[in-house]
N, C-alpha and C positions, 0 to 999 in steps of 0.2 A: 577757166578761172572758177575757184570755189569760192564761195562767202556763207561765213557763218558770223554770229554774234559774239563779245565774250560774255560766256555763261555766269560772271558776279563779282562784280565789282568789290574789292576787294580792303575795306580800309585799314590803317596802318594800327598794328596791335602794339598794347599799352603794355611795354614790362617792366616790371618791378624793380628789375638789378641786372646788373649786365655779370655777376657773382655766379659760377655754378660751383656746385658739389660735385666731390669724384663721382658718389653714383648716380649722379645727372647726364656726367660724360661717358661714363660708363653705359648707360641707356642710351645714347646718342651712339656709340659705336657699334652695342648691338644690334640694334635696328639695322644700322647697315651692313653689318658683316648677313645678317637675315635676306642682306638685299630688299629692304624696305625703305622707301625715300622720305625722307624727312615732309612734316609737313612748314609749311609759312611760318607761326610762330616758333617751332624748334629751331627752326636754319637760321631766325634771326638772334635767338636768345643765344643757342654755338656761336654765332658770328662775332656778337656783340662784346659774348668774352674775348673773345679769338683776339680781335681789334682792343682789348680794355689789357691785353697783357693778363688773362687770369686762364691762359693755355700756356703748358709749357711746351717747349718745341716739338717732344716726341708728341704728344698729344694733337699737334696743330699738322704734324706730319702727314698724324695717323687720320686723321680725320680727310684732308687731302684726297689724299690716296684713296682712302674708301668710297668720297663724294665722285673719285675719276672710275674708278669702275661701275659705276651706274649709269643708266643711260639718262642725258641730259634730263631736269626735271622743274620747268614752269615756279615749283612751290618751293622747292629749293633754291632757284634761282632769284627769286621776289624776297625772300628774308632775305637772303643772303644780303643782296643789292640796297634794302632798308637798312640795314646795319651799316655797310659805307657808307650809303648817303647820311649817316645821323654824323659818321667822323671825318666826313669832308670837310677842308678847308677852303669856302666859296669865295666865288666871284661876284660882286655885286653888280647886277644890272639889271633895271626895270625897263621890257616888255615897251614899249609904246606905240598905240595905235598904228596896224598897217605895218609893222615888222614882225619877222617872222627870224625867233633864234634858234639853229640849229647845229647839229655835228655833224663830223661826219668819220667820227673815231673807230676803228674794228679793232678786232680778238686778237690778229698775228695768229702763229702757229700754223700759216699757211704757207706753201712753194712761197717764196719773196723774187718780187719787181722790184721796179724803182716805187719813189715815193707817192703813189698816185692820190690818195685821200687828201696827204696835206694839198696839191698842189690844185687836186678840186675845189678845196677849200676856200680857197681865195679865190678861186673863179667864182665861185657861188657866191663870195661874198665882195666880187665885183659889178656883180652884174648890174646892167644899169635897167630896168624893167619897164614894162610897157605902161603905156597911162590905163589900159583895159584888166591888168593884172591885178587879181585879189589879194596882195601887198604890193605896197609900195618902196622895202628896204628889206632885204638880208642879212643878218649877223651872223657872224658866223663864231663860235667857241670853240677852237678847234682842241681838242683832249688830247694827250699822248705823251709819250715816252722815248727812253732809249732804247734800241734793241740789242740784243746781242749780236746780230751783225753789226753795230757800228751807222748803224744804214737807217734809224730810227727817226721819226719826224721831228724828235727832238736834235737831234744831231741835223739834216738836212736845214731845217732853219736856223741854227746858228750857224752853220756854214755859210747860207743864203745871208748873214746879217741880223737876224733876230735876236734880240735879249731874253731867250729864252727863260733867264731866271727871273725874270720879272716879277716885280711885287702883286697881291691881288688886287693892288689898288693900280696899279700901271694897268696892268690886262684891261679891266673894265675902263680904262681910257684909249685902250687901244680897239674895244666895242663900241664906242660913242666916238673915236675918230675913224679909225680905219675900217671898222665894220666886220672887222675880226680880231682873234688874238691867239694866244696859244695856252693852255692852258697844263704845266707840266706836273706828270701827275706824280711824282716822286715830292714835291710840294705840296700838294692837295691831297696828298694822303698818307699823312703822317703815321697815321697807328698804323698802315701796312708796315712796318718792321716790324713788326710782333709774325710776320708770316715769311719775312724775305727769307732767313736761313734755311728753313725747310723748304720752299719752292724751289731757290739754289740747290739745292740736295738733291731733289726730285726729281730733277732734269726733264719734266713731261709736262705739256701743259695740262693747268689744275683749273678751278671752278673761278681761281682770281683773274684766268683770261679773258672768260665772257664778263667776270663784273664790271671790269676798265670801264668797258663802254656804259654799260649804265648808271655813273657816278659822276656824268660831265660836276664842273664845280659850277657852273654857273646857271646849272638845272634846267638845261634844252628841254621844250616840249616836241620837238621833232629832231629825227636822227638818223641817217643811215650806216646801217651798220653791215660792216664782213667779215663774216665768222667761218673759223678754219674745219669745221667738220659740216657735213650734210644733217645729222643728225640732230644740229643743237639749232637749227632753221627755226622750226616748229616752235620749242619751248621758249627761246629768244623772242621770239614774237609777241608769246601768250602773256611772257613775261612784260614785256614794255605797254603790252594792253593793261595788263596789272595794276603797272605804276602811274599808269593814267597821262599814258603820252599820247599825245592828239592826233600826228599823223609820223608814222616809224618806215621804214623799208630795212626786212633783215634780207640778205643778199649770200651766196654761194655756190659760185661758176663749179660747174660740169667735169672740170680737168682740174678743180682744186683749189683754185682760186679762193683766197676772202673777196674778194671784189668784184663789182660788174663791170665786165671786160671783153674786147672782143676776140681773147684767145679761143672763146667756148660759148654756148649756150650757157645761162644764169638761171637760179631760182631766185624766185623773191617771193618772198611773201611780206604783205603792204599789213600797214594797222592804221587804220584810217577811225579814230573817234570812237576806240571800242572794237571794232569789227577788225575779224581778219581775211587777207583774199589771199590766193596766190596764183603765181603766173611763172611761164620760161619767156623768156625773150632771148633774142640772136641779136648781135649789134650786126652782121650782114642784114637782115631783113629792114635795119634802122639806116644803111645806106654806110655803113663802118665797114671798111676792109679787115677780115679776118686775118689776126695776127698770130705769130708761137710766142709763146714765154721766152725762146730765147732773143727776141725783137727786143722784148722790154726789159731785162736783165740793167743793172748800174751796178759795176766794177767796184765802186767807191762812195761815199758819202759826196766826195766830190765832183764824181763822176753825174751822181744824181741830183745835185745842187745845177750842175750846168745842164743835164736836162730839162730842170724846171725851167733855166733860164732862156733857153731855146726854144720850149714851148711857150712862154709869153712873149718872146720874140716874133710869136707868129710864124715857126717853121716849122711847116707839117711834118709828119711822122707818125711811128704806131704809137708811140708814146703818148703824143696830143691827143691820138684817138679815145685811148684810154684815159685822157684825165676829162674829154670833151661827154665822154658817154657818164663817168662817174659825177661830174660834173650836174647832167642831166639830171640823174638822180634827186643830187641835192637839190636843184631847183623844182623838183616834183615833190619832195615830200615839205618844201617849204611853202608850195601851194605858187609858186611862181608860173607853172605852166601847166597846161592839161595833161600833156603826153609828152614821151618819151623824144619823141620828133620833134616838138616845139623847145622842147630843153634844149638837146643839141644844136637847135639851132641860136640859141640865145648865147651858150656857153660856145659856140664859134666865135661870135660876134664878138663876147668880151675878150677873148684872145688876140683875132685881129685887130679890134678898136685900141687895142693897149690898157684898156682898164686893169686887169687884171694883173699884169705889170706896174702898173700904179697902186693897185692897192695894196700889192708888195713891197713898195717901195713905202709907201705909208704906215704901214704896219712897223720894217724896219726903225722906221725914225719914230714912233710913238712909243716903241718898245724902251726905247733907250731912256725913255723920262724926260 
């Protein structure tokens, strides 16, 4: 494991006008076509119009496109991310002693399983925790969308029951009842139509796949996230150090995976309060049977709906495995358990005990108003 600091703290620059000039964006394209990366305030002041309707499509195309041929980049990533979070539409929920709110929303654009994030999600935010535990409550903001599979966390829980359209004033009652909620992000991010046509176009994922995650609406200071390339590990990381998140896990397995899974060995690298570490871990050496992607494969939205149900049912599987190990995750970077071993042990427990079936079941009925 490596540990270093983040080298500067970084605070949020003050701009003038979210207006640019053609030869503003004209400066902004050459630079990239130069293969020069933007720094923090350019990627926010581009963004800001991007988001404000003051790009026109070709322009928001072209810019796209240029941001994807460069290799991932920390300062790119940090404006970028500022500028959503300024036209998020949030979720209101205050933080109270001894709870700890987190996500646990990734990139997509990776091989697709079943629904494993949402369905950690509620494990972590069932958990019922030890009196020795440095919190005492979980919440959980769970961000997401639909996919174009059809197979999106948005679609799995209105299958499962969910009001996924829920108002932001529902959600944060479903954090103060159920201890989770969903947060759908075709709602909470209204100015992204100013970019949907051209990403449609595009057909490739663009710099708005890793933003998702950094834009929860109800502004997580803990997160774990799985991101679909090897290469965006690093700056993902640096990035959430940036924005001043307390304790992150960015995460992507071996064989391709967004998630930590036990088809492969995973990287992680941790952001614990400024600092970043990194690590592999094997969920065999965590006591997980090693599984193939096609164990975890769901046929249908419905297919994966009755997955999840069966894993709160308490019926083992590679499936469980994987929502019991990403699970763990979440209880680590919520500061719920030391290690990786004590998670999974805790995220069994809410399965067997039925919690986690309960707090689905609660979610369901608080969703509805």
């Amino acid at each position: 494991m490596r540990l270093r600091s983040n080298p500067r703290p970084i605070a949020q620059s003050r701009l003038p006008s979210h207006r640019m000039e053609p030869d503003q964006i004209h400066q902004i394209f050459a630079s990239l076509l130069a293969c020069q990366p933007l720094d923090q305030t350019q990627t926010e002041h581009t963004f800001l119009a991007l988001l404000s309707g003051k790009l026109d499509e070709a322009q928001t195309g072209a810019l796209l496109s240029l941001l994807a041929t460069l290799p991932p980049n920390a300062d790119t990533l940090t404006g970028a991310a500022r500028a959503m979070r300024a036209h998020v539409e949030r979720v209101q929920y205050t933080i109270q002693p001894g709870e700890a709110l987190i996500d646990t929303c990734g990139t997509g654009g990776a091989p697709k399983s079943f629904n494993v994030s949402t369905a950690a999600a509620i494990v972590a935010a069932g958990t019922q925790l030890p009196a020795e535990s440095k919190i005492n409550r979980i919440i959980v903001a769970k961000h997401g969308n639909r996919s174009r599979t059809g197979r999106g966390s948005a679609e799995v829980l209105q299958t499962l029951g969910v009001k996924v359209d829920a108002s932001p004033a529902i959600q944060s009652m479903c954090l103060k009842e159920a201890g989770v909620c969903f947060c759908f992000a075709i709602h909470h991010h209204p100015a992204m139509k100013h970019a949907m046509g051209p990403r449609r176009s595009l057909g490739f994922p663009t710099i708005f796949n890793a933003l998702g995650p950094l834009t929860n609406p109800a502004g997580t200071d803990r997160q774990l996230i799985g991101v679909y390339d090897n290469a965006l590990v690093e700056p993902m990381a640096q990035t959430l150090a940036n924005l001043g998140m307390q304790r992150a896990m960015v995460v992507h397995a071996q064989d391709g995976l967004d998630e930590l899974t036990t088809t492969a060995p995973t990287r992680i690298m941790h952001i614990h309060n400024g600092m970043l570490s990194e690590e592999i871990i094997d969920a065999i050496d965590l006591g997980l049977p090693r599984a193939s992607l096609d164990q975890l494969q769901a046929s249908s939205v419905e297919h994966s709906a009755q997955i999840i149900t069966d894993i709160f049912a308490g019926n083992p599987s590679p499936y469980a495995d994987m929502v019991i190990l990403t699970a763990a995750g979440a209880l680590l970077v919520a500061d719920a358990c030391d290690d990786f071993a004590s998670g999974i042990e805790l995220a069994h427990a809410t399965i067997q005990n039925g919690h986690a079936k309960t707090t689905l079941d609660r979610l369901i009925e608080v969703s509805q108003g």
